[in-house]
N, CA, C and O atoms as a GROMACS GRO file, in nm:
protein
  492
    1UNK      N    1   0.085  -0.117   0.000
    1UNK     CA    2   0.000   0.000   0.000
    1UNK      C    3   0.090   0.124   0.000
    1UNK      O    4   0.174   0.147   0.086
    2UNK      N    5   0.070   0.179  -0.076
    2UNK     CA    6   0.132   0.360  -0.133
    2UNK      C    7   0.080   0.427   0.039
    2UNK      O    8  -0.026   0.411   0.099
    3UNK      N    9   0.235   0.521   0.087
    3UNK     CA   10   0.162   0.612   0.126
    3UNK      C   11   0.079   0.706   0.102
    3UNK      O   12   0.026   0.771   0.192
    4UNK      N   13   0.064   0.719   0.004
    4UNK     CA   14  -0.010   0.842  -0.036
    4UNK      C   15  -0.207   0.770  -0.048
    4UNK      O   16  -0.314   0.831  -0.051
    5UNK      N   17  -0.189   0.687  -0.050
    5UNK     CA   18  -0.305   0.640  -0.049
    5UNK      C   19  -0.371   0.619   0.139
    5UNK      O   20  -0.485   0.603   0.182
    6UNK      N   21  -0.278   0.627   0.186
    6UNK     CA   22  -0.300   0.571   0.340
    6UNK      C   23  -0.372   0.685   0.390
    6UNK      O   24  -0.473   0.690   0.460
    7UNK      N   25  -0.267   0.816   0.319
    7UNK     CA   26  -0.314   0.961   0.376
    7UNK      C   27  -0.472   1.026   0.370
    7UNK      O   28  -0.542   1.100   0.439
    8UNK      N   29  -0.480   0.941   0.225
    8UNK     CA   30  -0.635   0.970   0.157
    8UNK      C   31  -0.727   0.901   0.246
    8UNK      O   32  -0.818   0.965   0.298
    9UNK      N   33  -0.710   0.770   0.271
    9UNK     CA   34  -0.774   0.701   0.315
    9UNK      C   35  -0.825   0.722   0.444
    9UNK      O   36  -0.942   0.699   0.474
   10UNK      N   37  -0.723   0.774   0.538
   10UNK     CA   38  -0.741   0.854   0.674
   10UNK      C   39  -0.830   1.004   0.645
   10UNK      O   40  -0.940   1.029   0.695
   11UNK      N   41  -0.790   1.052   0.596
   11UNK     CA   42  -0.864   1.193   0.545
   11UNK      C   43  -1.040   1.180   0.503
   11UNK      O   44  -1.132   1.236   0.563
   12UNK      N   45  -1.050   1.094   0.388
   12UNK     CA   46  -1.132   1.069   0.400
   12UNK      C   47  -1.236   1.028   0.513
   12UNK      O   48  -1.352   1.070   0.508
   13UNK      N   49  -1.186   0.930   0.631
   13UNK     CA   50  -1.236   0.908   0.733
   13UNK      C   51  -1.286   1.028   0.834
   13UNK      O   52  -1.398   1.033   0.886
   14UNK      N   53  -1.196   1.110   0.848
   14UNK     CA   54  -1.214   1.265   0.941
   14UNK      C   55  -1.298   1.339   0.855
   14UNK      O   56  -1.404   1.384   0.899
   15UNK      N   57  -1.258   1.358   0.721
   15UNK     CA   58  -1.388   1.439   0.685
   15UNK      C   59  -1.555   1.356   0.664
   15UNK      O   60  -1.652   1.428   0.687
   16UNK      N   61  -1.572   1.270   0.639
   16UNK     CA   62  -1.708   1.218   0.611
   16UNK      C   63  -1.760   1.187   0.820
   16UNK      O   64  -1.877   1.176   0.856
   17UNK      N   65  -1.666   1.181   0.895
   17UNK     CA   66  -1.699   1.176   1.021
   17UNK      C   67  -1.841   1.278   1.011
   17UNK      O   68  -1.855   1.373   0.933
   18UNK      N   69  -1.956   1.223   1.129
   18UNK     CA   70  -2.006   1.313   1.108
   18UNK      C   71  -2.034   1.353   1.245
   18UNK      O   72  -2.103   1.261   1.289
   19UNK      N   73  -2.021   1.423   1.320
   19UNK     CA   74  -2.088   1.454   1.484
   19UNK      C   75  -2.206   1.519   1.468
   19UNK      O   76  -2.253   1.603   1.392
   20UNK      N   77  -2.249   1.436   1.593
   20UNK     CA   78  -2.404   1.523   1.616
   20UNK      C   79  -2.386   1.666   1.744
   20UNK      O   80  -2.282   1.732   1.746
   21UNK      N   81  -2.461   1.687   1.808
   21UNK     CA   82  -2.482   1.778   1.906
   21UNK      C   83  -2.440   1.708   2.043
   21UNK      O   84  -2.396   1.777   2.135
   22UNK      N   85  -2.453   1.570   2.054
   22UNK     CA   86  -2.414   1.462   2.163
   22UNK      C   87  -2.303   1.502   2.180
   22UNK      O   88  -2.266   1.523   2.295
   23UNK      N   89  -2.225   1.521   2.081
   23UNK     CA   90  -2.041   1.497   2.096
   23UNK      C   91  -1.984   1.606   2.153
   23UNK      O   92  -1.866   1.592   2.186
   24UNK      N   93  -2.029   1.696   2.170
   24UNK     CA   94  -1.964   1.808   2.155
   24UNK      C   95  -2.018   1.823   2.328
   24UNK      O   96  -2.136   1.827   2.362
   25UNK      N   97  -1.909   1.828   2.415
   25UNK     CA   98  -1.995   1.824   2.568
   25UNK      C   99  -1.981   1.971   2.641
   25UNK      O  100  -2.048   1.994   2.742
   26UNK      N  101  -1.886   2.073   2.583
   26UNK     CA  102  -1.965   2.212   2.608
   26UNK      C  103  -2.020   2.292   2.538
   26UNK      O  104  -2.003   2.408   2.574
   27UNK      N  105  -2.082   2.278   2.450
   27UNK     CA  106  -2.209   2.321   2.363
   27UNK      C  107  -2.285   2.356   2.458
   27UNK      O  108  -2.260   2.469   2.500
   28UNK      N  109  -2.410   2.276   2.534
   28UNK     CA  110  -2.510   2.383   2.603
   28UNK      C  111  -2.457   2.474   2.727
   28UNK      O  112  -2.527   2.541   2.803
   29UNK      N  113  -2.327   2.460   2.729
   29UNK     CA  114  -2.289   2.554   2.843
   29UNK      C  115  -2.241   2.709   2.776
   29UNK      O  116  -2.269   2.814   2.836
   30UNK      N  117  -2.192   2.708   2.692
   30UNK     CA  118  -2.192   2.823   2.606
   30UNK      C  119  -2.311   2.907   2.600
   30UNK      O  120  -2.309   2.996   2.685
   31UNK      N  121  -2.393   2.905   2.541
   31UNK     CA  122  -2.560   2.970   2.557
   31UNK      C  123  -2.567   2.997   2.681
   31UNK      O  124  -2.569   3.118   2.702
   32UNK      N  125  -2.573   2.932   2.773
   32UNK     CA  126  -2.597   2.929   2.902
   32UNK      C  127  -2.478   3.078   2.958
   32UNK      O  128  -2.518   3.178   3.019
   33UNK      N  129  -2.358   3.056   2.924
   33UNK     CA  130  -2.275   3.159   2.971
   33UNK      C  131  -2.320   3.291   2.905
   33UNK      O  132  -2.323   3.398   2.966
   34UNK      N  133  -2.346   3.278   2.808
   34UNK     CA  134  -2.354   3.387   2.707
   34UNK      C  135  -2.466   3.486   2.761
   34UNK      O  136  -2.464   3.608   2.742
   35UNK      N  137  -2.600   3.391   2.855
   35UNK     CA  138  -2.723   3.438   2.870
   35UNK      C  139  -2.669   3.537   3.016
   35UNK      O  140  -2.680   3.659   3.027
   36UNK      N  141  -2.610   3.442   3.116
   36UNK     CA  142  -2.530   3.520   3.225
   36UNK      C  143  -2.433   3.665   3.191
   36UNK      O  144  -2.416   3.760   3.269
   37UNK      N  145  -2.389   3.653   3.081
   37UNK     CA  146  -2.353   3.786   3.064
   37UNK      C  147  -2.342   3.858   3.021
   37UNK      O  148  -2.248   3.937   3.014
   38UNK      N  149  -2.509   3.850   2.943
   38UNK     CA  150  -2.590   3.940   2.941
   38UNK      C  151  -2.684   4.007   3.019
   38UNK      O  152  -2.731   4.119   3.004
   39UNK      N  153  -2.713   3.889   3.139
   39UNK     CA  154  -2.774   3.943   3.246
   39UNK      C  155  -2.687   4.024   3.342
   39UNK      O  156  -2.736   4.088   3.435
   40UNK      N  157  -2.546   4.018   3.316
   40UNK     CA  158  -2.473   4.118   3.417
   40UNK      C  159  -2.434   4.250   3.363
   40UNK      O  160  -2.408   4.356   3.420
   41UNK      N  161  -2.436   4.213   3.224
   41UNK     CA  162  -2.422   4.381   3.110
   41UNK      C  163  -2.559   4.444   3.136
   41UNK      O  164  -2.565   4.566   3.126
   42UNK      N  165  -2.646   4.390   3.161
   42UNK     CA  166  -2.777   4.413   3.228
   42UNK      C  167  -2.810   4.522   3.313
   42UNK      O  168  -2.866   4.629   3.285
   43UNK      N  169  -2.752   4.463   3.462
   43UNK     CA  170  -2.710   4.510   3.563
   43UNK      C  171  -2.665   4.633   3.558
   43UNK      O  172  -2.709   4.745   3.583
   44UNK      N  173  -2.531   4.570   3.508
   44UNK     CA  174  -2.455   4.702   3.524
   44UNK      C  175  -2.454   4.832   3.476
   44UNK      O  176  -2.416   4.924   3.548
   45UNK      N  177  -2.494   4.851   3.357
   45UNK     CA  178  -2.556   4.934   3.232
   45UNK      C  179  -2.705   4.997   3.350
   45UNK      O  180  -2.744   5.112   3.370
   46UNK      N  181  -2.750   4.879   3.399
   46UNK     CA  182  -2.851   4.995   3.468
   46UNK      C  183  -2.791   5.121   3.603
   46UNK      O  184  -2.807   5.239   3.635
   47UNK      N  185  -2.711   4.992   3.647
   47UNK     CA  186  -2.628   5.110   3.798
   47UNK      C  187  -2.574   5.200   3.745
   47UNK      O  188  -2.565   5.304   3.811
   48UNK      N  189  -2.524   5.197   3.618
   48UNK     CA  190  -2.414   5.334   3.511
   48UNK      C  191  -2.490   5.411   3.479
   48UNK      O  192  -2.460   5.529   3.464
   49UNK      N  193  -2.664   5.342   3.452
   49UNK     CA  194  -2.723   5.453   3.361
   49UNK      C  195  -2.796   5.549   3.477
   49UNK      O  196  -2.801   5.672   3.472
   50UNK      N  197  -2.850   5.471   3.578
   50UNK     CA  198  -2.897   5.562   3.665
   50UNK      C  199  -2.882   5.607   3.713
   50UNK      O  200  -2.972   5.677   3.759
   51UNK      N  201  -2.744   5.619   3.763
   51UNK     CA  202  -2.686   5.762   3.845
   51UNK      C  203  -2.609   5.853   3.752
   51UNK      O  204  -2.547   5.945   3.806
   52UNK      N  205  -2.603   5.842   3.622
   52UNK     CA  206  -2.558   5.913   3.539
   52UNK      C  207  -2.706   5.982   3.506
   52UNK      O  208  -2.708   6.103   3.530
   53UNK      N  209  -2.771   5.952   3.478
   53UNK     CA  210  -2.905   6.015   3.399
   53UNK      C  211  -2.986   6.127   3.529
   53UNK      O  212  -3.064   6.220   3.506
   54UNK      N  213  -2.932   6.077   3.669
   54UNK     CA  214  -2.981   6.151   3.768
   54UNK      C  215  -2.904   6.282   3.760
   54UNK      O  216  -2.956   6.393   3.758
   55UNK      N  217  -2.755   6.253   3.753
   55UNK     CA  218  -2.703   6.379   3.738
   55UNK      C  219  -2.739   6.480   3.639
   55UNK      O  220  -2.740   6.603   3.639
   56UNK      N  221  -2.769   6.385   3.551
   56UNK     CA  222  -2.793   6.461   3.444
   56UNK      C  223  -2.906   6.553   3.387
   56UNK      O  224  -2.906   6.636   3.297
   57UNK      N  225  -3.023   6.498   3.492
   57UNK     CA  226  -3.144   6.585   3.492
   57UNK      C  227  -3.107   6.692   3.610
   57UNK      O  228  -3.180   6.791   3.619
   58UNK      N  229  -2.994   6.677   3.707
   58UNK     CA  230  -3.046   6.790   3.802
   58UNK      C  231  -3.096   6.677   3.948
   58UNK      O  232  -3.152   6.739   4.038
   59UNK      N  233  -3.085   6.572   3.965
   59UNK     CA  234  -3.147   6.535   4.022
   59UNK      C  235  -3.030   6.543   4.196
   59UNK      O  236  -3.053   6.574   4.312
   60UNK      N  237  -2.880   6.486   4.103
   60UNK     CA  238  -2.796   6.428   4.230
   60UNK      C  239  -2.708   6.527   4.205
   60UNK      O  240  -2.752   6.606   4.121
   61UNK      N  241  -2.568   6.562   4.257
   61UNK     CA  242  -2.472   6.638   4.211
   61UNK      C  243  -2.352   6.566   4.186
   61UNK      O  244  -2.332   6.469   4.259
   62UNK      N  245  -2.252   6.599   4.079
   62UNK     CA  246  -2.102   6.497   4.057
   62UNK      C  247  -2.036   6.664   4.034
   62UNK      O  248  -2.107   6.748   3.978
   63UNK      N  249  -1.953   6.685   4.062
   63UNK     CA  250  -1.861   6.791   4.055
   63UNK      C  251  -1.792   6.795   3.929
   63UNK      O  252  -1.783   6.895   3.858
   64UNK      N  253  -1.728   6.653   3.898
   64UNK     CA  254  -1.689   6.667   3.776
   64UNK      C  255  -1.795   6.608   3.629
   64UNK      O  256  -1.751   6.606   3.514
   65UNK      N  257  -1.901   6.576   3.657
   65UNK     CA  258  -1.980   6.512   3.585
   65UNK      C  259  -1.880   6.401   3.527
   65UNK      O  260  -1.811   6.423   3.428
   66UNK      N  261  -1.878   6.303   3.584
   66UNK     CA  262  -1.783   6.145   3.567
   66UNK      C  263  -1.942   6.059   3.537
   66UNK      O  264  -1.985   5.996   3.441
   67UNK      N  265  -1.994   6.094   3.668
   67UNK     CA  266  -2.100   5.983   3.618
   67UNK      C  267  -2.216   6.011   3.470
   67UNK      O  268  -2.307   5.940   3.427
   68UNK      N  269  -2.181   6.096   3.439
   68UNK     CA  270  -2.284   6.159   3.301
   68UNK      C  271  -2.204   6.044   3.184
   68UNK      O  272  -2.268   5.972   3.107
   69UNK      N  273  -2.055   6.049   3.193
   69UNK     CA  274  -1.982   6.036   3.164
   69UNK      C  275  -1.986   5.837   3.105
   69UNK      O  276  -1.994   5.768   3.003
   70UNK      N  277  -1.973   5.824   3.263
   70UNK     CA  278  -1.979   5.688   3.295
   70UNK      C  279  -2.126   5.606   3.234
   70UNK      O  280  -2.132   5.493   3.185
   71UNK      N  281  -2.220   5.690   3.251
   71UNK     CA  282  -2.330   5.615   3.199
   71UNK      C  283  -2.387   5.634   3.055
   71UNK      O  284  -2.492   5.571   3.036
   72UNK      N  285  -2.345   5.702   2.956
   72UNK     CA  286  -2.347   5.744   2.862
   72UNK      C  287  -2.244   5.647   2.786
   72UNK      O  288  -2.272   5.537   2.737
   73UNK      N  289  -2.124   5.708   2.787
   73UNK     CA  290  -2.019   5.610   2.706
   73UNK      C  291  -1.972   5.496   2.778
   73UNK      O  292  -1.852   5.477   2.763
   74UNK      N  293  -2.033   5.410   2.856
   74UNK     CA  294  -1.974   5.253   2.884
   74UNK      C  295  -2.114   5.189   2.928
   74UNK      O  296  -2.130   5.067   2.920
   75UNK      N  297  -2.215   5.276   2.974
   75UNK     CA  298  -2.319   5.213   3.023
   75UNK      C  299  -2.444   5.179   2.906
   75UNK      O  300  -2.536   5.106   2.945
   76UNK      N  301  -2.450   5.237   2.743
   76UNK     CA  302  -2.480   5.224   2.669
   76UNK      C  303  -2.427   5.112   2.550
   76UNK      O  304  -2.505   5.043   2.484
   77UNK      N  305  -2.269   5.109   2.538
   77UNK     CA  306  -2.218   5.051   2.508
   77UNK      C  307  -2.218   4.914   2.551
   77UNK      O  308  -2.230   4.822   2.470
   78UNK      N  309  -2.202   4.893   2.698
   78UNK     CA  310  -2.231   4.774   2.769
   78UNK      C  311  -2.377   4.720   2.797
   78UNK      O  312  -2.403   4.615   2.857
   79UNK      N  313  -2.472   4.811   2.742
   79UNK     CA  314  -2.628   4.733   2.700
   79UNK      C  315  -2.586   4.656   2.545
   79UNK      O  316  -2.610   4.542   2.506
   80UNK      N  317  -2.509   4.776   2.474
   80UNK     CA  318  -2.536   4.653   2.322
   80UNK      C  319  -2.484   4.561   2.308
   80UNK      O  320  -2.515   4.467   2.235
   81UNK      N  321  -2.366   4.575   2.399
   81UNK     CA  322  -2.289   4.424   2.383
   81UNK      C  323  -2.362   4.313   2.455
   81UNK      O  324  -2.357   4.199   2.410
   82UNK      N  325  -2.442   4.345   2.584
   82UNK     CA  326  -2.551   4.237   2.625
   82UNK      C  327  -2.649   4.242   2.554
   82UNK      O  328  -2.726   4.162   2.606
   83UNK      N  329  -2.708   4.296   2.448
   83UNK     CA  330  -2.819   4.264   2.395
   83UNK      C  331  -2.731   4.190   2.306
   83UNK      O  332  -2.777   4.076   2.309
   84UNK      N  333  -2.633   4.191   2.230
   84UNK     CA  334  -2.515   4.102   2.109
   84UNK      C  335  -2.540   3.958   2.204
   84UNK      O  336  -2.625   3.871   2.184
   85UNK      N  337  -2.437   3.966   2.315
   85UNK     CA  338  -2.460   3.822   2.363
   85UNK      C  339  -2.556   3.785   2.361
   85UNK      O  340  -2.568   3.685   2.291
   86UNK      N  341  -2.700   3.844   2.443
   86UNK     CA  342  -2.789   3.750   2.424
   86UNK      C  343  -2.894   3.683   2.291
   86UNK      O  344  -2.977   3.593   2.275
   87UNK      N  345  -2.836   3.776   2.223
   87UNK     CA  346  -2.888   3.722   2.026
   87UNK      C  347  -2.779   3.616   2.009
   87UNK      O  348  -2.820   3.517   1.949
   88UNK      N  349  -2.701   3.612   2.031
   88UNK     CA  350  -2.588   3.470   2.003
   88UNK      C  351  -2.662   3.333   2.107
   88UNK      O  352  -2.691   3.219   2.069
   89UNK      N  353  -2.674   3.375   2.206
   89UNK     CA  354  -2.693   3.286   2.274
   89UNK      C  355  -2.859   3.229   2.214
   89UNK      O  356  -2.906   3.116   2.222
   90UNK      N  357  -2.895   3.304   2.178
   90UNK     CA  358  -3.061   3.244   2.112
   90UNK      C  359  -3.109   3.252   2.010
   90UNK      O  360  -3.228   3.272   1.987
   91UNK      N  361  -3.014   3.236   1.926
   91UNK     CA  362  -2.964   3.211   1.812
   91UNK      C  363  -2.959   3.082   1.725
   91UNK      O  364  -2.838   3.059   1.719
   92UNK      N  365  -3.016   2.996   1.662
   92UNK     CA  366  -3.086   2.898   1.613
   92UNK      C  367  -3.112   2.808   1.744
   92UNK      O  368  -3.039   2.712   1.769
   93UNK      N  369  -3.202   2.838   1.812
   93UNK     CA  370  -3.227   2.769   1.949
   93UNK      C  371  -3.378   2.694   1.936
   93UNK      O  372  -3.472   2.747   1.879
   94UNK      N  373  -3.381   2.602   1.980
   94UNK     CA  374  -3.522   2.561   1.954
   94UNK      C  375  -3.629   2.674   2.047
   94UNK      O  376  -3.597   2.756   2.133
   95UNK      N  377  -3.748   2.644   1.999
   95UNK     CA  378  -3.820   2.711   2.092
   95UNK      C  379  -3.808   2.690   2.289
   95UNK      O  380  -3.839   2.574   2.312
   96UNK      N  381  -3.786   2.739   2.374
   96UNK     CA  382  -3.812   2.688   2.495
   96UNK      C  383  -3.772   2.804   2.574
   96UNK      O  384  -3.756   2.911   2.515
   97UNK      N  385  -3.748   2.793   2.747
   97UNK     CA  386  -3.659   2.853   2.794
   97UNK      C  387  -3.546   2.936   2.771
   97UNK      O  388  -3.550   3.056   2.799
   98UNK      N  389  -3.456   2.888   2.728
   98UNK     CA  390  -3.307   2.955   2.662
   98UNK      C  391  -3.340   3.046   2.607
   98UNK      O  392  -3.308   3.164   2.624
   99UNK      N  393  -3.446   2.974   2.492
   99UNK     CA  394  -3.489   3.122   2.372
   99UNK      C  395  -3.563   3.225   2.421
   99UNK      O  396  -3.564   3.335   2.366
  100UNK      N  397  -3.613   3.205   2.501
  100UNK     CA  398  -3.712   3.309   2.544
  100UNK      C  399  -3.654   3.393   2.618
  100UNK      O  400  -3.658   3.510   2.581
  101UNK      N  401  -3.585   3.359   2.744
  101UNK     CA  402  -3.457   3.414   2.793
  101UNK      C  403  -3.370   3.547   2.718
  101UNK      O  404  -3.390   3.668   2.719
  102UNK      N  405  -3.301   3.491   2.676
  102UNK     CA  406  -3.220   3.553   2.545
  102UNK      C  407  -3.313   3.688   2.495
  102UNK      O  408  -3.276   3.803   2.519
  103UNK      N  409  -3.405   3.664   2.443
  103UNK     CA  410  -3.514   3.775   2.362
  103UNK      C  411  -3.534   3.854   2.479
  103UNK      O  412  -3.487   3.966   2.460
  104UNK      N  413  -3.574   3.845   2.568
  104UNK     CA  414  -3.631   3.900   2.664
  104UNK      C  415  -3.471   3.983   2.732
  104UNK      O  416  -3.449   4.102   2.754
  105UNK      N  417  -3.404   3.891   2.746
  105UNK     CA  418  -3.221   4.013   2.745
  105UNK      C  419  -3.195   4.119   2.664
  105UNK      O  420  -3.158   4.235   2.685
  106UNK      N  421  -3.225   4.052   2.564
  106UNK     CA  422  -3.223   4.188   2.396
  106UNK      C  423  -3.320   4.334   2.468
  106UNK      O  424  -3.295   4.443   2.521
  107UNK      N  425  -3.427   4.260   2.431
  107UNK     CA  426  -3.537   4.387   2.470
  107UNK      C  427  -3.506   4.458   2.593
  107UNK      O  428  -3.535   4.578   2.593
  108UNK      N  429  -3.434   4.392   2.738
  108UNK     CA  430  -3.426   4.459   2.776
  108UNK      C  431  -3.302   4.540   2.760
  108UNK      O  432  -3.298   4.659   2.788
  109UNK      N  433  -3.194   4.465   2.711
  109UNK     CA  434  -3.042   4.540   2.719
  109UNK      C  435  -3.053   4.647   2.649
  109UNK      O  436  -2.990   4.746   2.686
  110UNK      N  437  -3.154   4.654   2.505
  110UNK     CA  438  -3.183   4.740   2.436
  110UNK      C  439  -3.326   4.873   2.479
  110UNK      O  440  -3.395   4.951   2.413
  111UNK      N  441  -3.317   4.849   2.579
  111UNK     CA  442  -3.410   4.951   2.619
  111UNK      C  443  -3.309   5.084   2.727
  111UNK      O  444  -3.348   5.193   2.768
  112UNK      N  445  -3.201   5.029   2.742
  112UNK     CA  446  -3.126   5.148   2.771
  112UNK      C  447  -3.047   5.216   2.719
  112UNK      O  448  -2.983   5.290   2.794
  113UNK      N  449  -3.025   5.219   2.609
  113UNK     CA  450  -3.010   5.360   2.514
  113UNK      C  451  -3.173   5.401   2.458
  113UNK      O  452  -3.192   5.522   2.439
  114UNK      N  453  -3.261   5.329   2.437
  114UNK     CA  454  -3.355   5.407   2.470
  114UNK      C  455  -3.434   5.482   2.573
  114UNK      O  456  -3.531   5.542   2.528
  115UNK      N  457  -3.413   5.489   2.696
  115UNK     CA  458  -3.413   5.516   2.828
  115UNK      C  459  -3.299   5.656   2.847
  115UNK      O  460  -3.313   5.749   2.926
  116UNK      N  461  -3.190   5.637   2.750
  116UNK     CA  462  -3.074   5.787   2.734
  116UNK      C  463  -3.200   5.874   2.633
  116UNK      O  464  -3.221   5.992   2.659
  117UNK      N  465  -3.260   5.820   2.544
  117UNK     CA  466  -3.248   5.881   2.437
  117UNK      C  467  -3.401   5.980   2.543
  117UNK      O  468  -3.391   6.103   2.540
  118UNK      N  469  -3.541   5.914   2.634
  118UNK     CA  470  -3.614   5.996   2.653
  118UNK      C  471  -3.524   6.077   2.742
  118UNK      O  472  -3.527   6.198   2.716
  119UNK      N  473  -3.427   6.032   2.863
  119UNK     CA  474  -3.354   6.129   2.904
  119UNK      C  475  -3.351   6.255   2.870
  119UNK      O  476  -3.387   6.356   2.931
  120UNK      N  477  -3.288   6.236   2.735
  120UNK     CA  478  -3.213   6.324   2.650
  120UNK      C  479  -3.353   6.419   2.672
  120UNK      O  480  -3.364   6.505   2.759
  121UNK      N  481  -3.463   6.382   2.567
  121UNK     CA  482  -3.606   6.478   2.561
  121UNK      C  483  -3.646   6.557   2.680
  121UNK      O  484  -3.674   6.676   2.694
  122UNK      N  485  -3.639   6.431   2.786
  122UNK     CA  486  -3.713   6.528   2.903
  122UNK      C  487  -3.620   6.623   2.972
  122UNK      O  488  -3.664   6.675   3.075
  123UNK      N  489  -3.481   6.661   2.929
  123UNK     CA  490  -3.354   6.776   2.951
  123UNK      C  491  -3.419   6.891   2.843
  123UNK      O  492  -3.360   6.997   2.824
   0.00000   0.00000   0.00000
């Protein structure tokens, strides 16, 4: 037998392999992480946005306006990247839990730059 045939012969084997979803044993933990942190871009994006948006109406005082600062450019930013994770994470997902999860992260991660934007109006 030719090496060159041995090589094919192996090759062939790895590519026509086929795995299912069984094989792969951190697959559902991925989604699962992804959903956690989006629920903490969540969080946090809210503690950034709301004492920034207080200052910002007049409500609290910051001397240097840091927190206007803080909740504007990282606390907006850090909603879209949790609304990103949680579209990955529920992302060809069957219907159930997970998915619903996930959507329900989006809508909310994405409701705080809309939450800057009435800010913005009611200034």
């Amino acid at each position: 037998m030719k090496l060159g045939s041995l090589k094919r012969w192996v090759f062939a084997i790895c590519v026509n392999k086929t795995q299912r979803e069984d094989d792969y044993t951190s697959r559902p933990s991925i989604p699962i992480f992804a959903i956690a942190l989006a629920a903490v871009a969540l969080a946090s994006s809210i503690l950034m946005s709301y004492r920034g948006a207080s200052v910002y109406l007049g409500l609290a005082t910051d001397a240097y306006g840091r927190d206007i600062m803080v909740g504007t450019w990282v606390g907006i930013p850090t909603a879209i990247a949790g609304a990103l994770s949680a579209y990955l994470a529920g992302q060809d997902r069957p219907k159930g839990l997970l998915r619903n999860l996930a959507y329900g992260l989006i809508v909310a991660n994405l409701l705080i730059p809309c939450a800057w934007g009435i800010v913005v109006l009611m200034k």
